[in-house]
N, CA, C and O atoms as a GROMACS GRO file, in nm:
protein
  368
    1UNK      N    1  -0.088   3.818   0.075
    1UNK     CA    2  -0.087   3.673   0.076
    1UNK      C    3  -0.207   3.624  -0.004
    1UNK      O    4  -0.310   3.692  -0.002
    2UNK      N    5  -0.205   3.538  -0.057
    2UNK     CA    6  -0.275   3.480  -0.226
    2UNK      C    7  -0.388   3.354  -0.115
    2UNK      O    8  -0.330   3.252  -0.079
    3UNK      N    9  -0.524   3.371  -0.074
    3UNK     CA   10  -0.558   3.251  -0.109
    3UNK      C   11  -0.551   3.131  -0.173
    3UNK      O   12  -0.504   3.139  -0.286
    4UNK      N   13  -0.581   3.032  -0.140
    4UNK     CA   14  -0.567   2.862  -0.185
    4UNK      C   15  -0.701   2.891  -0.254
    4UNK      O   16  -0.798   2.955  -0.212
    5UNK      N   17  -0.675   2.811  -0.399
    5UNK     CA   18  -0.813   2.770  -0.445
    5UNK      C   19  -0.900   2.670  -0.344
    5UNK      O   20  -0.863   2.590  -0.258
    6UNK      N   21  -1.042   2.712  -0.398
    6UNK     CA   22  -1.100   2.577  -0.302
    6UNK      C   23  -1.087   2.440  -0.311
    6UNK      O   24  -1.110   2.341  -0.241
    7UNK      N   25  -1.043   2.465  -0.423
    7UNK     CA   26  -1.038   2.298  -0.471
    7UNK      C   27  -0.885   2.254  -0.383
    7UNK      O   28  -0.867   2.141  -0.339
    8UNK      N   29  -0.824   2.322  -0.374
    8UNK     CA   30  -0.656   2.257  -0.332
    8UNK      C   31  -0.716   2.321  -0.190
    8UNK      O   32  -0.744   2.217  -0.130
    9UNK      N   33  -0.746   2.407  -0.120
    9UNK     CA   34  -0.772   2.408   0.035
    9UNK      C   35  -0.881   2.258   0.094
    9UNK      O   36  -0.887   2.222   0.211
   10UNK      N   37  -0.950   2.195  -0.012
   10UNK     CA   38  -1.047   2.085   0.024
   10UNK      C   39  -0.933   1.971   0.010
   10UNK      O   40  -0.941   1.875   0.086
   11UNK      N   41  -0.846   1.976  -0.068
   11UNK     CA   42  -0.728   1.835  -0.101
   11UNK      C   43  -0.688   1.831   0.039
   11UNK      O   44  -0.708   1.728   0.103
   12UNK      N   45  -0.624   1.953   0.104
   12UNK     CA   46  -0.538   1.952   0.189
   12UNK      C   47  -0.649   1.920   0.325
   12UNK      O   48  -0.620   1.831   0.406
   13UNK      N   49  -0.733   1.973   0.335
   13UNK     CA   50  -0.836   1.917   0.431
   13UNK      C   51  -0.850   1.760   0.444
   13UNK      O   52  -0.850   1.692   0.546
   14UNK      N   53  -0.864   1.720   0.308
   14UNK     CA   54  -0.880   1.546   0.272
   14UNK      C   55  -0.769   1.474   0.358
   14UNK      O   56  -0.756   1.406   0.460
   15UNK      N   57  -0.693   1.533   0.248
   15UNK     CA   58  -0.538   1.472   0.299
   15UNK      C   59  -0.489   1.461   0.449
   15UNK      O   60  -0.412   1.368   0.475
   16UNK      N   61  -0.527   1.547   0.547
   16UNK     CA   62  -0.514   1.585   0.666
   16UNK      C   63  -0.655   1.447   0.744
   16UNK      O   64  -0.635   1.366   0.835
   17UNK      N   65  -0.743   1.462   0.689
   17UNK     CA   66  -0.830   1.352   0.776
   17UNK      C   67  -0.815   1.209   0.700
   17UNK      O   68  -0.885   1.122   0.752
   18UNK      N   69  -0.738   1.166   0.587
   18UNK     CA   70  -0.728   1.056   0.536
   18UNK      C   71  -0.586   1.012   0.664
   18UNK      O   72  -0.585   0.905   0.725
   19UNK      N   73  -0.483   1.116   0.680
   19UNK     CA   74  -0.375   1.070   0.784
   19UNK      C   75  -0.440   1.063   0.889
   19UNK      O   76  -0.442   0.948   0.933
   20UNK      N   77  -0.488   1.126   0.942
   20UNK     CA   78  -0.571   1.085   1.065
   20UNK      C   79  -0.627   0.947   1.104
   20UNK      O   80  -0.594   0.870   1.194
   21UNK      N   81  -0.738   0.939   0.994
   21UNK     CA   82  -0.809   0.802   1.001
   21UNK      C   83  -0.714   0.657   0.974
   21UNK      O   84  -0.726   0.542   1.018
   22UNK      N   85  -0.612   0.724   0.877
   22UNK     CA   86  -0.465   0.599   0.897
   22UNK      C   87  -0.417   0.570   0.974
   22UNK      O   88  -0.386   0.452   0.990
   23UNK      N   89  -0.379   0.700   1.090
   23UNK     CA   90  -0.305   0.658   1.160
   23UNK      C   91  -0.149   0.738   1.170
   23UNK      O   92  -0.062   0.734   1.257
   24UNK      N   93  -0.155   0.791   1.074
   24UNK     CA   94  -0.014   0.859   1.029
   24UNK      C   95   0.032   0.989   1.129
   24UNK      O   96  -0.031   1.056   1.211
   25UNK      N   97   0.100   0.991   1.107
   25UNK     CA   98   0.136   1.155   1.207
   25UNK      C   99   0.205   1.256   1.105
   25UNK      O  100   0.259   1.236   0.997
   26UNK      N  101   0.184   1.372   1.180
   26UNK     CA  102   0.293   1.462   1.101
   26UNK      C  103   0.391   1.532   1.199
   26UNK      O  104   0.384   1.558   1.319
   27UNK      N  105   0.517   1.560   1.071
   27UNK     CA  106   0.582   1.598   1.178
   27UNK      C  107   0.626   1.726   1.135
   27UNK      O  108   0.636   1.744   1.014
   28UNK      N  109   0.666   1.861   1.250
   28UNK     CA  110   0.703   1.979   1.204
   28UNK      C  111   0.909   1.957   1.168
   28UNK      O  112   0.988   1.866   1.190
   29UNK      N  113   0.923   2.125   1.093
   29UNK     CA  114   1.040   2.085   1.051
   29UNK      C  115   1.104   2.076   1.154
   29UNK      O  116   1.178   1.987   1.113
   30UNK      N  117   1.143   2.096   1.271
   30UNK     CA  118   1.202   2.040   1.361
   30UNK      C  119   1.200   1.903   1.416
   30UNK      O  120   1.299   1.861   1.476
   31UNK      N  121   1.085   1.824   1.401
   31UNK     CA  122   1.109   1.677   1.371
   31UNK      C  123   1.114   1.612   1.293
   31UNK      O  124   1.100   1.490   1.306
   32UNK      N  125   1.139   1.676   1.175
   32UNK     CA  126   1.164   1.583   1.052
   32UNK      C  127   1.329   1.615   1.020
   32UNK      O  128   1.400   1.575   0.928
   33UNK      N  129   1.363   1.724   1.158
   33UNK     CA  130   1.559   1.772   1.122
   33UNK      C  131   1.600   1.661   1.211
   33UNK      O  132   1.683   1.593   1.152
   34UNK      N  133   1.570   1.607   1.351
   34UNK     CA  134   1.566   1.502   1.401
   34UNK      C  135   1.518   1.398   1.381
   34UNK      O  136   1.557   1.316   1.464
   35UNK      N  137   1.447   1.356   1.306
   35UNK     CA  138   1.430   1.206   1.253
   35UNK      C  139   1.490   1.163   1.150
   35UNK      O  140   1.512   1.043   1.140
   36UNK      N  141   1.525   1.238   1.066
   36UNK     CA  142   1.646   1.231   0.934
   36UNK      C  143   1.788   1.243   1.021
   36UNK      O  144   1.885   1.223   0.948
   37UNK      N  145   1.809   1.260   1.108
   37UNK     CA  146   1.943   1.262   1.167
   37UNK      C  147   2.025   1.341   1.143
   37UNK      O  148   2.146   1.321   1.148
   38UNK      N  149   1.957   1.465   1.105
   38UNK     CA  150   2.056   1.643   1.144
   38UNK      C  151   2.092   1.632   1.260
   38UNK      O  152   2.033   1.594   1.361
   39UNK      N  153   2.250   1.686   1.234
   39UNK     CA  154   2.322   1.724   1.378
   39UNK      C  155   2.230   1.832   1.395
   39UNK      O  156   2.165   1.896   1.313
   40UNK      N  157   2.240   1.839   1.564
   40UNK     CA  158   2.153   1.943   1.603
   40UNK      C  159   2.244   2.054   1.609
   40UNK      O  160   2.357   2.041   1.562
   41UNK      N  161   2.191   2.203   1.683
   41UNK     CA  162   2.298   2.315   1.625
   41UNK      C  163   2.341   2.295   1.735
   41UNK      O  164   2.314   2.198   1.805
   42UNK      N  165   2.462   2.444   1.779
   42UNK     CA  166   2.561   2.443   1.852
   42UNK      C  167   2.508   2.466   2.048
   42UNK      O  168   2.574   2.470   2.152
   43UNK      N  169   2.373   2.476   2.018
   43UNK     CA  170   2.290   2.461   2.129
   43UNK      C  171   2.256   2.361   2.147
   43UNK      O  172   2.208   2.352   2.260
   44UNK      N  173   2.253   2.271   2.092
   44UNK     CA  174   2.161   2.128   2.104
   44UNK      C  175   2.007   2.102   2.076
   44UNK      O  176   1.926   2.010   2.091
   45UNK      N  177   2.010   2.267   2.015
   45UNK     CA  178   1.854   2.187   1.984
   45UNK      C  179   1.801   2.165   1.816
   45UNK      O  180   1.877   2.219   1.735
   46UNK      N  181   1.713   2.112   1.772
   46UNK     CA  182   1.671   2.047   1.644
   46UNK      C  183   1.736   2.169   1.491
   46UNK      O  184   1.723   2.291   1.482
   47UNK      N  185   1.781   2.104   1.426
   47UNK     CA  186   1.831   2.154   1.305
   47UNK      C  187   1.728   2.193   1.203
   47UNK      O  188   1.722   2.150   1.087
   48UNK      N  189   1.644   2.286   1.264
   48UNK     CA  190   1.541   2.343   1.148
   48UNK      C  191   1.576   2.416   1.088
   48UNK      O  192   1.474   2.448   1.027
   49UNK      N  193   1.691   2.508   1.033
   49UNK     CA  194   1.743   2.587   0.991
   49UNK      C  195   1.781   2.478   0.845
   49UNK      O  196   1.732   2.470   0.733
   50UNK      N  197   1.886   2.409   0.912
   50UNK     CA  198   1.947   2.294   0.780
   50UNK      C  199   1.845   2.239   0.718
   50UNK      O  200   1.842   2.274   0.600
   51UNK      N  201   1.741   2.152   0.753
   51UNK     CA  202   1.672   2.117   0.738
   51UNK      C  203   1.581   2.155   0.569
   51UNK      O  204   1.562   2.109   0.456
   52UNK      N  205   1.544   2.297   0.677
   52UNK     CA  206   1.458   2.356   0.569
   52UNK      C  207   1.544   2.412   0.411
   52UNK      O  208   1.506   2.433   0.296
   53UNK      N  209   1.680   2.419   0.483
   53UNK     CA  210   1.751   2.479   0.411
   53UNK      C  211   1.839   2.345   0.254
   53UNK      O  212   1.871   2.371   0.138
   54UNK      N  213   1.847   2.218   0.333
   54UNK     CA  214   1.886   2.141   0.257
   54UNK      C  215   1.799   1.985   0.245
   54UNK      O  216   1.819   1.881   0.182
   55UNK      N  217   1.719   2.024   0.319
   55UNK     CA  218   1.645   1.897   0.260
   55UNK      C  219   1.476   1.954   0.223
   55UNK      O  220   1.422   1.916   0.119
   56UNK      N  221   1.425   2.020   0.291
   56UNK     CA  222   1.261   2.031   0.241
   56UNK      C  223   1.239   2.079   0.158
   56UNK      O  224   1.121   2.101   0.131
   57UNK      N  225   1.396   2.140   0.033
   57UNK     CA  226   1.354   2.244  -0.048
   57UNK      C  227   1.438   2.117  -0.180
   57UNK      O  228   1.469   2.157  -0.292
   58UNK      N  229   1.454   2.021  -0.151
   58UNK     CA  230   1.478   1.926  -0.247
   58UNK      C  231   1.338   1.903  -0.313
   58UNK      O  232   1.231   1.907  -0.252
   59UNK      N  233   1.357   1.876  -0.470
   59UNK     CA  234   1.246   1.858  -0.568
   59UNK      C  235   1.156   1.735  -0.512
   59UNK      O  236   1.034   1.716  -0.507
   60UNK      N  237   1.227   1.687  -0.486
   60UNK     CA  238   1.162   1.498  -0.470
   60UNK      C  239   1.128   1.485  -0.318
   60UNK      O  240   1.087   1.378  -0.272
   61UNK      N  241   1.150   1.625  -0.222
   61UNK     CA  242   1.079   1.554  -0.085
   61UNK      C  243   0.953   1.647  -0.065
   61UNK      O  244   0.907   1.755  -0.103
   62UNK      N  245   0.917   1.518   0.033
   62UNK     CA  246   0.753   1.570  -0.012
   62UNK      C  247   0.713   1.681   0.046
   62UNK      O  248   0.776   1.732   0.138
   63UNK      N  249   0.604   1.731  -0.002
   63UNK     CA  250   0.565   1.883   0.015
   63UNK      C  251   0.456   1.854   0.149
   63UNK      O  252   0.378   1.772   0.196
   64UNK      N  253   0.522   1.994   0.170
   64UNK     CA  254   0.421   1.984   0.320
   64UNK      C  255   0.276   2.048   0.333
   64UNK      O  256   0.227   2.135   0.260
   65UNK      N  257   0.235   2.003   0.411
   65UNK     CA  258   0.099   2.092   0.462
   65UNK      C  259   0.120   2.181   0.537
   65UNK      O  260   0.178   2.178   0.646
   66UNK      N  261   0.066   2.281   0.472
   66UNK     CA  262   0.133   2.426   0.503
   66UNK      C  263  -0.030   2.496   0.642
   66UNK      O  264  -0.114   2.545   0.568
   67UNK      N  265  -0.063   2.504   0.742
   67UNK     CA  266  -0.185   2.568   0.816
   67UNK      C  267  -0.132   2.673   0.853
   67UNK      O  268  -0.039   2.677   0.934
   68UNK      N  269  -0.192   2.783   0.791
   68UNK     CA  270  -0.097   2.948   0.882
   68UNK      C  271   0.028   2.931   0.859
   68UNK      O  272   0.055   2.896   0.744
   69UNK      N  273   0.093   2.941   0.912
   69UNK     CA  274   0.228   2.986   0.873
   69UNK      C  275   0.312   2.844   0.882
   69UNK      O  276   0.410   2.827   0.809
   70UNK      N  277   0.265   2.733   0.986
   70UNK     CA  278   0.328   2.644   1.043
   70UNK      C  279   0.332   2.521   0.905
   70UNK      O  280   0.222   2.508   0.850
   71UNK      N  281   0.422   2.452   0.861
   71UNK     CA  282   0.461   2.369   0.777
   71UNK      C  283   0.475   2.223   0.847
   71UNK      O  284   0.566   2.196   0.926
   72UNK      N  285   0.340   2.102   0.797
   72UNK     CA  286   0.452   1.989   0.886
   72UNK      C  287   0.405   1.880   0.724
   72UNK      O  288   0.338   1.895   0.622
   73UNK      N  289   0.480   1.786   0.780
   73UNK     CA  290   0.521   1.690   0.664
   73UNK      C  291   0.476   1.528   0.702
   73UNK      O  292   0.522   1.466   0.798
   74UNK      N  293   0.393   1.486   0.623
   74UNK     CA  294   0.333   1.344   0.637
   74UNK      C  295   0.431   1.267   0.674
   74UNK      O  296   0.518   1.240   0.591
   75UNK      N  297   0.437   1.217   0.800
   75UNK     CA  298   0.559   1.080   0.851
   75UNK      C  299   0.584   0.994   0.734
   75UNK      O  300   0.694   0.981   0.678
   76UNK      N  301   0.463   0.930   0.697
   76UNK     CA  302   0.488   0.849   0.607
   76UNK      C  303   0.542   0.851   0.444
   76UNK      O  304   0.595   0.766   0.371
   77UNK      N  305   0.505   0.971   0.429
   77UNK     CA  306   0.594   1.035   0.270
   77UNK      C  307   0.721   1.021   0.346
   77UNK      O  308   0.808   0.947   0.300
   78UNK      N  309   0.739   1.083   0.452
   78UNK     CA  310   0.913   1.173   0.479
   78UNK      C  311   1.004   0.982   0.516
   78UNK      O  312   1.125   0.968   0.502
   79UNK      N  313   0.917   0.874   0.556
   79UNK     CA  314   0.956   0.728   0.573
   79UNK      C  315   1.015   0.690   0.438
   79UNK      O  316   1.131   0.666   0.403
   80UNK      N  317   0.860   0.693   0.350
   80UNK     CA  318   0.891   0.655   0.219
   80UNK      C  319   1.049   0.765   0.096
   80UNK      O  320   1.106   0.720  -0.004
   81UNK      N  321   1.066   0.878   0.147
   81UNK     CA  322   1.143   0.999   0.068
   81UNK      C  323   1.319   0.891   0.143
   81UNK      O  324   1.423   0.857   0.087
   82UNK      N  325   1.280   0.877   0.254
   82UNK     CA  326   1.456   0.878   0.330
   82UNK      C  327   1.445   0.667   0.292
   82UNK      O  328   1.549   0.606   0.317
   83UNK      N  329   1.374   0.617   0.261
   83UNK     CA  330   1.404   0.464   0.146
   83UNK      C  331   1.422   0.484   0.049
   83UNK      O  332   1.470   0.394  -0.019
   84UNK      N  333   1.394   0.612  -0.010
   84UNK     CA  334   1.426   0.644  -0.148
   84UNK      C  335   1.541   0.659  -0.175
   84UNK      O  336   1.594   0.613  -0.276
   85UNK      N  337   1.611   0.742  -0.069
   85UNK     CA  338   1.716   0.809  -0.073
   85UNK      C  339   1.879   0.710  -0.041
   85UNK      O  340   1.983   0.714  -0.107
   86UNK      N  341   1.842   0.610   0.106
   86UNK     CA  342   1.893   0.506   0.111
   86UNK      C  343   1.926   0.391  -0.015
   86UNK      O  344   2.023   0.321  -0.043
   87UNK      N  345   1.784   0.412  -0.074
   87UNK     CA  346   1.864   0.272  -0.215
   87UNK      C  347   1.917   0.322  -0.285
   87UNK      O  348   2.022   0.277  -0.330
   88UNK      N  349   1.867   0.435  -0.323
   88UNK     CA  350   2.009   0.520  -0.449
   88UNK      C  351   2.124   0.506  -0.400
   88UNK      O  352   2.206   0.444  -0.467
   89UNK      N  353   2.167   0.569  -0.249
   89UNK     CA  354   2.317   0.577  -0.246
   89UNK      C  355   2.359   0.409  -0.202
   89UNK      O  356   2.480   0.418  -0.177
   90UNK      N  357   2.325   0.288  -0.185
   90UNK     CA  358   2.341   0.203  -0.208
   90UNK      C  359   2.384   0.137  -0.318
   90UNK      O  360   2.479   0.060  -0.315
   91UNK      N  361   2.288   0.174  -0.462
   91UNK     CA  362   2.280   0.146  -0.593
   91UNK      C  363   2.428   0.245  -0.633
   91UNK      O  364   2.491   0.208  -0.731
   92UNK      N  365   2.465   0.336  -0.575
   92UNK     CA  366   2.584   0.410  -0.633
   92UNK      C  367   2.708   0.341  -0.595
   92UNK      O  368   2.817   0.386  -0.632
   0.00000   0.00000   0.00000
């Protein structure tokens, strides 16, 4: 496994206490498969499988903050990505 330069391990540090001091939350892929409104699976619980599989690996949604192994995603990008997504298929 490849270390982060320091310079991009200090962004992601930034980035992490700039949401903080905003106010923002993050959410893991299991709440960002339930807040986008993935059916959940055949158990009922959160669609992290789909998720990761058809939406977090789209070009245009936003990239996550990755700590150890665990991946979560700025509320407010993943707010701003699903208005994005709403006016296009509107505009179509």
């Amino acid at each position: 496994m490849s270390e982060k330069p320091e310079t991009e391990l200090a962004t992601s540090h930034l980035a992490v206490i700039a949401a903080l001091v905003h106010g923002d939350r993050w959410l893991s892929a299991d709440a960002c498969a339930v807040y986008l409104g993935l059916r959940p699976t055949k158990k009922g619980e959160p669609n992290r499988r789909g998720f990761l599989e058809r939406v977090a690996c789209k070009p245009d949604f936003p990239k996550p903050l990755v700590i150890g192994e665990e991946r979560t995603w700025k509320k407010s990008e993943v707010d701003e990505w699903a208005e994005d997504q709403r006016r296009a298929s509107r505009a179509a």
